[in-house]
MDAnalysis code that builds the backbone (N, CA, C; Angstrom):
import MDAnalysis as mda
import numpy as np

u = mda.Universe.empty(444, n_residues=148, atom_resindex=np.repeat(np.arange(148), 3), trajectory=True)
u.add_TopologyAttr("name", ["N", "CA", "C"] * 148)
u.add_TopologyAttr("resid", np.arange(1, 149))
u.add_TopologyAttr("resname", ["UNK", "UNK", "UNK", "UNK", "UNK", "UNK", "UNK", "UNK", "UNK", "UNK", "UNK", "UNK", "UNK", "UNK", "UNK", "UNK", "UNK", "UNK", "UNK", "UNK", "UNK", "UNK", "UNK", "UNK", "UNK", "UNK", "UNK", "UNK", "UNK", "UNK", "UNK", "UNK", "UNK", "UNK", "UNK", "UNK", "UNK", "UNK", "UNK", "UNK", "UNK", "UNK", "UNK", "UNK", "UNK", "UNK", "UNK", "UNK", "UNK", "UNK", "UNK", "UNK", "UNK", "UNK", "UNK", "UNK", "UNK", "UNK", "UNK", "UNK", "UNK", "UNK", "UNK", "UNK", "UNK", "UNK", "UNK", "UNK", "UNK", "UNK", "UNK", "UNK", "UNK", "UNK", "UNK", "UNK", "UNK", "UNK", "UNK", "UNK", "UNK", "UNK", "UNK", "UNK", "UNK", "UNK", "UNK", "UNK", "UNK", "UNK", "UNK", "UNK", "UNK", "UNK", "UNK", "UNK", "UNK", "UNK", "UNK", "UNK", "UNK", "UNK", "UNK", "UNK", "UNK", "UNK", "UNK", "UNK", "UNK", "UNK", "UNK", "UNK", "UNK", "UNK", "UNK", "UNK", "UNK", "UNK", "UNK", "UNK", "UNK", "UNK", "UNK", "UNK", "UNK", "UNK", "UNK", "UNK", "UNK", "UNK", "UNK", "UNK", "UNK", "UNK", "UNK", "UNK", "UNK", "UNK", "UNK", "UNK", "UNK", "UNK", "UNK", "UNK", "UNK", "UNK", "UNK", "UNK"])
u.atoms.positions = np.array([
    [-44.361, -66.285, 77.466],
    [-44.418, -64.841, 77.564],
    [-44.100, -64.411, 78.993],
    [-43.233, -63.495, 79.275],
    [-43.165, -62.563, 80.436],
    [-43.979, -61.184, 80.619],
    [-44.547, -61.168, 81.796],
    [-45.090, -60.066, 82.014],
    [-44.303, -59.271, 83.519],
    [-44.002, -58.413, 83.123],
    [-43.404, -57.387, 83.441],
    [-44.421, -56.189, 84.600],
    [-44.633, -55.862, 85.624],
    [-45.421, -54.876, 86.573],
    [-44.259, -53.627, 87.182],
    [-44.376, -52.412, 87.013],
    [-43.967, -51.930, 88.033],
    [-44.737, -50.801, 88.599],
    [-44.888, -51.212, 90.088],
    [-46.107, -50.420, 91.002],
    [-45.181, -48.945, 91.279],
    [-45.590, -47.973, 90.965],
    [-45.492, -46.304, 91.126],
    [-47.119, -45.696, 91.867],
    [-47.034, -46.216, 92.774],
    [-48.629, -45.727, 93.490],
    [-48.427, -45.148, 94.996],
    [-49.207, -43.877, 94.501],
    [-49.145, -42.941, 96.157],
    [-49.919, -43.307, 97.096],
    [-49.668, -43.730, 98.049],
    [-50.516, -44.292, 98.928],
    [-50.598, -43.234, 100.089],
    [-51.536, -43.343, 100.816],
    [-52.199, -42.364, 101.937],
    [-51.080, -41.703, 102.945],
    [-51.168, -41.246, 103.659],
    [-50.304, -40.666, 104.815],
    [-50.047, -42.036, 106.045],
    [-48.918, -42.377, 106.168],
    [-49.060, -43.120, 107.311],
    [-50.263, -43.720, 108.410],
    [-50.636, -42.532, 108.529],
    [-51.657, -42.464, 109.893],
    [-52.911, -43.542, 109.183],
    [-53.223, -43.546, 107.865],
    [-54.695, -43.837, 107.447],
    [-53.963, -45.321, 107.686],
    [-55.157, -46.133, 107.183],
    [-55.116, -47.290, 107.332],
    [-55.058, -47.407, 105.376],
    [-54.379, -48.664, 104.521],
    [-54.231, -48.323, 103.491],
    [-54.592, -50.121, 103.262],
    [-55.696, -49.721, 102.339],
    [-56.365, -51.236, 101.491],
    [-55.460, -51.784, 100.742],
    [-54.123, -52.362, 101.006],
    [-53.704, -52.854, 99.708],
    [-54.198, -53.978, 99.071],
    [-54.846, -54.882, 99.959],
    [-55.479, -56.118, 100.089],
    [-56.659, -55.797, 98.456],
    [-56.969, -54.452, 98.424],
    [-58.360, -53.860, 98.166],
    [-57.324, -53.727, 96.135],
    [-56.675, -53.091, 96.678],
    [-55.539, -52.689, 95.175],
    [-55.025, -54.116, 94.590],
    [-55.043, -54.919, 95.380],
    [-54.040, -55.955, 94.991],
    [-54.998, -56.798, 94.496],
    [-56.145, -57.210, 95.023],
    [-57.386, -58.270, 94.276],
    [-57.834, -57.829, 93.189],
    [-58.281, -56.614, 92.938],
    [-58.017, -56.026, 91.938],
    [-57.391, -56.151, 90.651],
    [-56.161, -55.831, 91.066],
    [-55.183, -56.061, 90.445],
    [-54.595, -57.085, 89.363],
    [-54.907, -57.907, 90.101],
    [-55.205, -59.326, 89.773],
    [-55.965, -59.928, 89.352],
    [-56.981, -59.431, 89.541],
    [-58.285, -60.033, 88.842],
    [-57.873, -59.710, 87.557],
    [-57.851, -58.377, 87.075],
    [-57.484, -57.617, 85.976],
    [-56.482, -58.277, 85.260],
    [-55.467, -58.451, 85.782],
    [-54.458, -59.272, 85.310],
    [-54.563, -60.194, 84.626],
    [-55.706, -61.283, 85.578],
    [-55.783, -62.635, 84.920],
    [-56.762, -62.118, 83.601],
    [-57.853, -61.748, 84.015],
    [-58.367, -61.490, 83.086],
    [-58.045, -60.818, 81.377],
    [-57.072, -59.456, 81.441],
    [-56.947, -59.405, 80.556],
    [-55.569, -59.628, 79.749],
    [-54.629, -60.371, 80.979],
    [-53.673, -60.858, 80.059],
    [-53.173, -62.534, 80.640],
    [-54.295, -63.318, 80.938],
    [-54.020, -64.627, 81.202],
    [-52.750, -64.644, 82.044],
    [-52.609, -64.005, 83.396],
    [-51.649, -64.252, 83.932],
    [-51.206, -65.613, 84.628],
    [-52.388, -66.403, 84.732],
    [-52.033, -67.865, 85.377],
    [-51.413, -68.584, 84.378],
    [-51.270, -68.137, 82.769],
    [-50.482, -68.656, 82.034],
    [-49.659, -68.683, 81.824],
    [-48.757, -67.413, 82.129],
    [-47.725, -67.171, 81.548],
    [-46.248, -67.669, 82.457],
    [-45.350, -67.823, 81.764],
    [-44.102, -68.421, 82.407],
    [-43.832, -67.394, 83.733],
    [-43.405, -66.485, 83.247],
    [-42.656, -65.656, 84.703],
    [-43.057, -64.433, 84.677],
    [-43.974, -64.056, 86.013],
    [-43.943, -63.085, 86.302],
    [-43.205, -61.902, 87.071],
    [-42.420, -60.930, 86.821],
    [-41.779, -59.808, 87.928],
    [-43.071, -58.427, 88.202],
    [-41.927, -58.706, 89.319],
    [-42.904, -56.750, 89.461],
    [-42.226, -56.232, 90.464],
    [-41.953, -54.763, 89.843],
    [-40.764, -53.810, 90.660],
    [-41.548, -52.955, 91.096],
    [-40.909, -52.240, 92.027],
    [-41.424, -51.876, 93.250],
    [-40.347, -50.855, 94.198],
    [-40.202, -49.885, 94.642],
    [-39.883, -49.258, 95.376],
    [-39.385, -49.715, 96.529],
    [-40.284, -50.570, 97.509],
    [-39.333, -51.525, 98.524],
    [-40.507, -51.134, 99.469],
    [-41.582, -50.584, 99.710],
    [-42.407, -50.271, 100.664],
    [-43.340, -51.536, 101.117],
    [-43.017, -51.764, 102.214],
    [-43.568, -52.678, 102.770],
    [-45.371, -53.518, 102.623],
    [-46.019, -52.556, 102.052],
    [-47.312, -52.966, 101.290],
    [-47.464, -53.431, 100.159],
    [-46.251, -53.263, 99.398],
    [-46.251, -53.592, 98.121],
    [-45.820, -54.860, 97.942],
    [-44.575, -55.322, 98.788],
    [-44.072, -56.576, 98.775],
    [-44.963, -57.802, 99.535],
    [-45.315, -57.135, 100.474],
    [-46.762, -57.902, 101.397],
    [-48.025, -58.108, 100.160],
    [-48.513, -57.497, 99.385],
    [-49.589, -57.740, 98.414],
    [-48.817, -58.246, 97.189],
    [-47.582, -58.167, 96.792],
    [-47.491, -59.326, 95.596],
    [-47.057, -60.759, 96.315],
    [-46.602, -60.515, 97.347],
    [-46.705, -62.276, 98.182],
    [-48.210, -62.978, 98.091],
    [-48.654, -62.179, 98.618],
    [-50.526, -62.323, 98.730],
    [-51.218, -62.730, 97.709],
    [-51.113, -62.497, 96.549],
    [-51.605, -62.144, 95.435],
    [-51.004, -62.504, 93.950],
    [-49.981, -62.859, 93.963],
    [-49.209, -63.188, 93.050],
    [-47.975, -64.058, 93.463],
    [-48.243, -64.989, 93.948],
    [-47.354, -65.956, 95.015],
    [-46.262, -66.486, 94.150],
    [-46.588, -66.804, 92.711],
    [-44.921, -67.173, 91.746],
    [-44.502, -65.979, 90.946],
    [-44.910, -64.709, 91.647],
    [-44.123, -63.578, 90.912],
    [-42.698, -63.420, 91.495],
    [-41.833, -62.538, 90.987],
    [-40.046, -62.460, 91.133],
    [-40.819, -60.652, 91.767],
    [-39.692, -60.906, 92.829],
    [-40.679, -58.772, 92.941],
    [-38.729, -58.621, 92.749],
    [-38.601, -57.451, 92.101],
    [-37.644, -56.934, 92.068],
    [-37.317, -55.416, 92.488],
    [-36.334, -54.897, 93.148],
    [-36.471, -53.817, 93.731],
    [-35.920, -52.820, 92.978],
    [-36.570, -51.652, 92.934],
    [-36.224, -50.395, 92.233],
    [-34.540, -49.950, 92.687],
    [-33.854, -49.856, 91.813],
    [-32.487, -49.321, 91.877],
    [-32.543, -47.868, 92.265],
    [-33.323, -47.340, 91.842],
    [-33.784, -46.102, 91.980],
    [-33.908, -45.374, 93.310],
    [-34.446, -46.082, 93.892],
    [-35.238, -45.814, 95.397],
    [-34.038, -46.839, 96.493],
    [-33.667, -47.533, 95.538],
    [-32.506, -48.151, 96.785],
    [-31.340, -47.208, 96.915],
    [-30.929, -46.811, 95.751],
    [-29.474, -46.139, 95.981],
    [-30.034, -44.716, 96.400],
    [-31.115, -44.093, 96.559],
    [-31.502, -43.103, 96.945],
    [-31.345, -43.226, 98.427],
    [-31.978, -44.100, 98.408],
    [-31.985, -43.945, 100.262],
    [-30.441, -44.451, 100.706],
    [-29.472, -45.022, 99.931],
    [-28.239, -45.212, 100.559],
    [-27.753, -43.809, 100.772],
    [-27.818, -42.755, 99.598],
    [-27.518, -41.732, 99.905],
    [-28.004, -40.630, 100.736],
    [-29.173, -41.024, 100.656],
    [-29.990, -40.775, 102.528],
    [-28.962, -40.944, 103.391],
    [-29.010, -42.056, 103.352],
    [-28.710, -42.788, 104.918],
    [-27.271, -42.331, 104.727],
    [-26.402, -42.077, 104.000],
    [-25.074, -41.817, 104.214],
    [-24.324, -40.908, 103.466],
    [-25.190, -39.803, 104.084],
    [-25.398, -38.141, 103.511],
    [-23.622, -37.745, 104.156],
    [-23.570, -38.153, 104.785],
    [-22.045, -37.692, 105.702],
    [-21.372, -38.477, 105.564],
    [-21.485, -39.891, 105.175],
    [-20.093, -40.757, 104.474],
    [-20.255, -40.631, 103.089],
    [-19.756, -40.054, 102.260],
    [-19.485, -39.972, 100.425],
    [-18.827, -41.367, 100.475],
    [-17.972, -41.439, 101.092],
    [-16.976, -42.381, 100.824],
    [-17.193, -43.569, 100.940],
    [-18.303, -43.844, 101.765],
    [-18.875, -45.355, 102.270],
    [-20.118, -45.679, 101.106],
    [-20.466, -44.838, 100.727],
    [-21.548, -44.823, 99.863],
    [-21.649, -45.229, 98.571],
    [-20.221, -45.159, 98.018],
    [-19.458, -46.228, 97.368],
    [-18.893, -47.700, 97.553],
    [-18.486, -47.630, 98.493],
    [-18.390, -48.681, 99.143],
    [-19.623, -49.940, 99.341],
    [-20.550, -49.205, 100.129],
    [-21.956, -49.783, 100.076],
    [-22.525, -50.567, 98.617],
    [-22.803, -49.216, 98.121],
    [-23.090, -49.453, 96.740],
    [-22.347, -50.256, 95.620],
    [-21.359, -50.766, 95.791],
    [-20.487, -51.793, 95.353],
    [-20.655, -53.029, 95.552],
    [-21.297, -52.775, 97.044],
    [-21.204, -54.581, 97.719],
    [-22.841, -54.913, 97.169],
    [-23.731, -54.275, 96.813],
    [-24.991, -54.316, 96.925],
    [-24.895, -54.820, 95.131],
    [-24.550, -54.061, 94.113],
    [-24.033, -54.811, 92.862],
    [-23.013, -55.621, 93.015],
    [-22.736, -56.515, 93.851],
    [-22.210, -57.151, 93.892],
    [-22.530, -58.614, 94.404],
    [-23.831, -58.176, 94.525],
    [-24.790, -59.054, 95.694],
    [-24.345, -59.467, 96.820],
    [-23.410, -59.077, 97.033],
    [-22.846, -58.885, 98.895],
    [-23.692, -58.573, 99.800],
    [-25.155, -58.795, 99.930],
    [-25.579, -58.373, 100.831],
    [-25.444, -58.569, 102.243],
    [-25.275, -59.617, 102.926],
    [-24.744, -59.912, 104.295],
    [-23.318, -59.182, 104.293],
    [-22.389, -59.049, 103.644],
    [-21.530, -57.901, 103.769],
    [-21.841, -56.471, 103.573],
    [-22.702, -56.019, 103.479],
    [-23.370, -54.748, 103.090],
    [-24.244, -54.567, 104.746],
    [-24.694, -55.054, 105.205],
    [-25.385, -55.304, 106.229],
    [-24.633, -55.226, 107.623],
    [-23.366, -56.239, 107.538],
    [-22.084, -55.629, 108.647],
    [-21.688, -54.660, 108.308],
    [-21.414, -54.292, 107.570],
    [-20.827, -52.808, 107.456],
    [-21.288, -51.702, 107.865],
    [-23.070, -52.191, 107.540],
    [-24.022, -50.844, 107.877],
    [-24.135, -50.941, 109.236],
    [-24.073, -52.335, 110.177],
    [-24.302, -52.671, 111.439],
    [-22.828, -51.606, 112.595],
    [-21.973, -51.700, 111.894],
    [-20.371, -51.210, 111.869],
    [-20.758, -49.937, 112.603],
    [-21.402, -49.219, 111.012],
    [-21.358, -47.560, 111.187],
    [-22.674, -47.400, 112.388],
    [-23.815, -48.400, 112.325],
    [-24.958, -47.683, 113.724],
    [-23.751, -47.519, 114.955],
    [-22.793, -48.035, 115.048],
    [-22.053, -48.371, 116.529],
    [-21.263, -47.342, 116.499],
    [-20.848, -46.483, 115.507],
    [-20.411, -45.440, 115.410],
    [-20.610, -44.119, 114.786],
    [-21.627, -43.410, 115.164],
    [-22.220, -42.939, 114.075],
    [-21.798, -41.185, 114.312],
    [-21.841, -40.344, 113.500],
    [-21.449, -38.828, 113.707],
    [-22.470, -38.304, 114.707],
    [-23.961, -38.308, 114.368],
    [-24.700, -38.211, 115.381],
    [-25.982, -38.928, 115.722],
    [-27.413, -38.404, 116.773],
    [-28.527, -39.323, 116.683],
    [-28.902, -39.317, 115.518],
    [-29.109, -38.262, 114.398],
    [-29.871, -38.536, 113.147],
    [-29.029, -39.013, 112.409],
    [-27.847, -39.489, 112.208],
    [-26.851, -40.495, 111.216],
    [-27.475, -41.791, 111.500],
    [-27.719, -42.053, 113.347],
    [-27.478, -43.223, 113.709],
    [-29.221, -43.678, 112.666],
    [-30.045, -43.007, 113.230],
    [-31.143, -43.650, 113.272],
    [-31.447, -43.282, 111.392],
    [-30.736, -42.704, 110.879],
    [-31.136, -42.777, 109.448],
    [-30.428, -44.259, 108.629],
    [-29.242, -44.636, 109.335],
    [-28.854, -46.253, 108.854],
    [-29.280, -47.249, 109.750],
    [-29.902, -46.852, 110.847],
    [-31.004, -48.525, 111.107],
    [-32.458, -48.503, 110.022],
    [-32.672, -47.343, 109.617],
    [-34.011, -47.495, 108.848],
    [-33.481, -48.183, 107.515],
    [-31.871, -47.640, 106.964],
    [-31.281, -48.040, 105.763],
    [-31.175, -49.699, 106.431],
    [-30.923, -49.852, 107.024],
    [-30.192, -51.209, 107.380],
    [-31.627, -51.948, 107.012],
    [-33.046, -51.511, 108.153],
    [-34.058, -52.258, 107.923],
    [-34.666, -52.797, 106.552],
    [-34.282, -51.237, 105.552],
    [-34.846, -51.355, 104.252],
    [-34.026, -52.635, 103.260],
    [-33.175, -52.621, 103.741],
    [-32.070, -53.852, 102.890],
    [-32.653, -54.742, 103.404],
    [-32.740, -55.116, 104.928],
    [-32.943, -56.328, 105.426],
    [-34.432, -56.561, 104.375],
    [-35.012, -55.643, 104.920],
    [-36.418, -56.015, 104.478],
    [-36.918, -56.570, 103.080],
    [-35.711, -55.905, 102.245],
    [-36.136, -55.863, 100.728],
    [-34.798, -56.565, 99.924],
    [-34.159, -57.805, 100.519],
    [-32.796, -58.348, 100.430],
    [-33.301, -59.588, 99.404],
    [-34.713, -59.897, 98.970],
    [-35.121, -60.773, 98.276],
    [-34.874, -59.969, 97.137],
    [-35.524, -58.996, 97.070],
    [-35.796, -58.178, 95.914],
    [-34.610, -57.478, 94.992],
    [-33.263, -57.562, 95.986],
    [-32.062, -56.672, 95.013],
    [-31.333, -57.601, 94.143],
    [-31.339, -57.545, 93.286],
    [-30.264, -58.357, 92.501],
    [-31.106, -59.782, 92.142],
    [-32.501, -59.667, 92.281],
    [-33.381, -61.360, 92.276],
    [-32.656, -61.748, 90.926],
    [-32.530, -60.848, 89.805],
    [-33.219, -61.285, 88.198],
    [-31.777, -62.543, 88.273],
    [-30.471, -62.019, 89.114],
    [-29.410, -62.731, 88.873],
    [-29.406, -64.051, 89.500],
    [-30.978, -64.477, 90.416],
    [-30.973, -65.156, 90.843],
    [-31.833, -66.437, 89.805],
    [-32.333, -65.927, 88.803],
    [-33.196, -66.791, 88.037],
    [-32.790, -67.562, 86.816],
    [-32.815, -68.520, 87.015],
    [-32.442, -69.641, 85.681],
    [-33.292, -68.605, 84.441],
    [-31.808, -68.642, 82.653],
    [-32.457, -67.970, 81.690],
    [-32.743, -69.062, 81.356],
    [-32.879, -69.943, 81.533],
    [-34.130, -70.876, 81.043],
    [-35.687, -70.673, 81.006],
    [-36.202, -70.272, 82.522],
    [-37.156, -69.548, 82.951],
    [-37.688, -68.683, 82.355],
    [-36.723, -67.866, 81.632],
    [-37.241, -66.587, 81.152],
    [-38.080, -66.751, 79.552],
])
């Protein structure tokens, strides 16, 4: 059996300090408990890409697959490259394509040239979020269907 998670949870304002440690034991406990998760073949769990979330299913669920929300990725490409239309395709091509180290020079490309300070600094945060969450895009294509 596969079990399937995807975390949609509002978490505090920056400034607070945020228990995920507190959500995630939890979580888990629950898990095992009411659906034998130490049993089951493969676990995923999708996720938005926020840095607490991927930090507490490492923590907490150490042979889960975290997979990243398509949703929230191509959102923020179009964030980040509100003034290139044209690259944004581009991007978004190499990223279904699992090009990511080519997706990454490219984005490295445009910080060195950017229209202005808020272009520049809206594709190092894009750049960080790929770097950061480069396990998570495209994992499922990374998994033997044997596994599944």
């Amino acid at each position: 059996m596969i079990i399937f998670f995807f975390l949609m949870i509002r978490r505090p304002p920056r400034s607070t300090l945020f228990p995920y440690t507190t959500l995630f034991r939890s979580l888990s406990l629950i898990a095992e408990k009411r659906l034998s998760l130490s049993e089951k073949r493969r676990v995923f769990f999708g996720g938005d890409g926020d840095m607490w979330i991927t930090r507490g299913i490492k923590d907490f669920f150490p042979g889960a697959v975290y997979l990243l929300c398509f949703f929230h990725l191509f959102r923020n490409l179009r964030r980040a490259l509100s003034y290139r239309k044209d690259m944004q395709e581009t991007v978004k091509k190499l990223i279904i394509k699992d090009k990511i180290d080519d997706c990454l020079r490219l984005i490295q490309k445009m910080i060195k040239h950017p229209k202005d300070k808020k272009e520049k600094e809206s594709l190092r945060e894009f750049y960080h979020y790929v770097q950061q969450n480069r396990e998570g895009i495209n994992a499922i294509r990374h998994i033997d269907d044997r596994e599944v």
